[in-house]
GUMI-623843 format. One record per residue: x, y, z of N, C-alpha, C in turn. Coordinates in steps of 0.001 Angstrom, whole numbers, plus 500000, padded with zeros to 6 digits. Atoms other than C-alpha are relative to their C-alpha. Layout:
! GUMI-623843
<site <X; Y; Z>; <X; Y; Z>; <X; Y; Z>>
...
END
This chain:
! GUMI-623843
<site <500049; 498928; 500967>; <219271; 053071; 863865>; <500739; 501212; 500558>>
<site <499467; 498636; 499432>; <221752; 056088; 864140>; <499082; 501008; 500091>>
<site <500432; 498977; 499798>; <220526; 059328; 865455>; <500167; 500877; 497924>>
<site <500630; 499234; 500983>; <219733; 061868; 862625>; <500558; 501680; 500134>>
<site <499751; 498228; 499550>; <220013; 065009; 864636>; <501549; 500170; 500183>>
<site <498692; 500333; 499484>; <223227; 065887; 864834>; <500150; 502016; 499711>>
<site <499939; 498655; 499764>; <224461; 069536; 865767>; <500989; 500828; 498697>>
<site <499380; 499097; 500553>; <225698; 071940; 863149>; <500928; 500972; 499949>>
<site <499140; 499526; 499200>; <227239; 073963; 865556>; <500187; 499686; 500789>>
<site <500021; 500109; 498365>; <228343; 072508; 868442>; <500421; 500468; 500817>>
<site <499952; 499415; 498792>; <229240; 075306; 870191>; <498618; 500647; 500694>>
<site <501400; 499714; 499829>; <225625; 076061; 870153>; <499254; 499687; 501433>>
<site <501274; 501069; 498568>; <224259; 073621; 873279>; <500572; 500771; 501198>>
<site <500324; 499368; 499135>; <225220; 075561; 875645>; <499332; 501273; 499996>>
<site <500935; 498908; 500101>; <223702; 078570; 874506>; <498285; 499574; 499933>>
<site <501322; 500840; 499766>; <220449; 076440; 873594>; <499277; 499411; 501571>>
<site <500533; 501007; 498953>; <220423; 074568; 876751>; <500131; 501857; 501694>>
<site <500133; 498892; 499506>; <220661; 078658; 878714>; <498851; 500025; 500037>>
<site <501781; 500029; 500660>; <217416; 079243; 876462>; <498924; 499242; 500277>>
<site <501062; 500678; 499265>; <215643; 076404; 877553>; <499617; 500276; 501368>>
<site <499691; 499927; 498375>; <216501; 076713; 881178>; <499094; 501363; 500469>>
<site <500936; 499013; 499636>; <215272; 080610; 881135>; <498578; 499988; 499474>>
<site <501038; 500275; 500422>; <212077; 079470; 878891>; <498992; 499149; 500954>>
<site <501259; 500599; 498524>; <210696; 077174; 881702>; <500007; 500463; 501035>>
<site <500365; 499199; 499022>; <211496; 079262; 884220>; <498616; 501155; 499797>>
<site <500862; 499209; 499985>; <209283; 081500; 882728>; <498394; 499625; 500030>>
<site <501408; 500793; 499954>; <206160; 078977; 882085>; <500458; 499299; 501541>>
<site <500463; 500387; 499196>; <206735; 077907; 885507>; <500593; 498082; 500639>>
<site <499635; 501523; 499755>; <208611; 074342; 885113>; <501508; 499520; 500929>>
<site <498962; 500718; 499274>; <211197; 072891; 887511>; <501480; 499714; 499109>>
<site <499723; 501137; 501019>; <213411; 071653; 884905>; <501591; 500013; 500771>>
<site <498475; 500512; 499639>; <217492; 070327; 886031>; <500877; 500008; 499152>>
<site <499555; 500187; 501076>; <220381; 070110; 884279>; <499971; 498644; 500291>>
<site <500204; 501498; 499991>; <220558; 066347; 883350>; <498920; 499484; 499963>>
<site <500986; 500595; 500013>; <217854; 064106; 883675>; <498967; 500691; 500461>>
<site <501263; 499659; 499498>; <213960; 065292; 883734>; <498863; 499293; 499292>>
<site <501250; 501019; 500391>; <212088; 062273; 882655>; <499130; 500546; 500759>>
<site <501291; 499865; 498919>; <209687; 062800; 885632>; <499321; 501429; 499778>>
<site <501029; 499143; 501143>; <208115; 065792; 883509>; <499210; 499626; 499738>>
<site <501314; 500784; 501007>; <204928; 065232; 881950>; <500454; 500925; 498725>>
<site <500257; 499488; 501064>; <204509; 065722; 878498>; <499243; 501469; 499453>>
<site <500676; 498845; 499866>; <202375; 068754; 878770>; <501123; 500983; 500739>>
<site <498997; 498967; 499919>; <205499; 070546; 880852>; <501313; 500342; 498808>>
<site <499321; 500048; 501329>; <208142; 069492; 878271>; <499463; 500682; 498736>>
<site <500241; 499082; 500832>; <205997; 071016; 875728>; <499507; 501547; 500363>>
<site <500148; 498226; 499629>; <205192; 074299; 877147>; <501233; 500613; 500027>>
<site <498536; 499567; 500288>; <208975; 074570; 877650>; <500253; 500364; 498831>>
<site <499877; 500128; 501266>; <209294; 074150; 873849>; <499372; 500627; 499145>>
<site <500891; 498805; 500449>; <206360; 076299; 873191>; <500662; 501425; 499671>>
<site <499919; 498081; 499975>; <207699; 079098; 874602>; <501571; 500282; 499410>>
<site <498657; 499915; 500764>; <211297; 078461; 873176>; <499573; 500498; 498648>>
<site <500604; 499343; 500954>; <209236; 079059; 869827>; <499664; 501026; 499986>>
<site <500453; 498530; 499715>; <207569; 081834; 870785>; <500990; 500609; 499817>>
<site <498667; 499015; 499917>; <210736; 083789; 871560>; <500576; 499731; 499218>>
<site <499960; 499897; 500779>; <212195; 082762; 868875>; <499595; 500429; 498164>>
<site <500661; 499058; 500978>; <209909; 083786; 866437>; <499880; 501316; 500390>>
<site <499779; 498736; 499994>; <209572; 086707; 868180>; <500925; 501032; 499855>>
<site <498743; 499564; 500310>; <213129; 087560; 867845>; <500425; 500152; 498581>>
<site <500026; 500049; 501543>; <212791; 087075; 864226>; <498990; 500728; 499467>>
<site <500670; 499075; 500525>; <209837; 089181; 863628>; <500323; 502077; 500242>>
<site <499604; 497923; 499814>; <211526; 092494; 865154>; <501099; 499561; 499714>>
<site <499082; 499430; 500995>; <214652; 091671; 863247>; <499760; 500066; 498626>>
<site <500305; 499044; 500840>; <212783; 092178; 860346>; <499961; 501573; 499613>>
END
């Protein structure tokens, strides 16, 4: 089955993949570029948490 996701902008991933990188630094996670299977599920989502977070928060004070 083909993928689904597919990028809209693709000059985007490196700006995205910045955002992640400073988002787990901030919760505290190891993360690499390339491979980080050896994550648990509970770090991967705190990463992703807080990518939300800041993003919504960036969207409620440009209201």
């Amino acid at each position: 089955m083909a993928s689904r996701n597919r990028q809209l902008v693709p000059e985007a991933r490196a700006g995205l993949n910045k955002f992640k990188m400073e988002a787990a630094q901030e919760v505290g996670v190891n993360l690499t570029d390339g491979y980080n299977g050896d994550l648990t599920s509970r770090q991967n989502g705190s990463v992703g948490g807080q990518m939300t977070k800041k993003m919504v928060e960036a969207y409620e004070k440009g209201l």
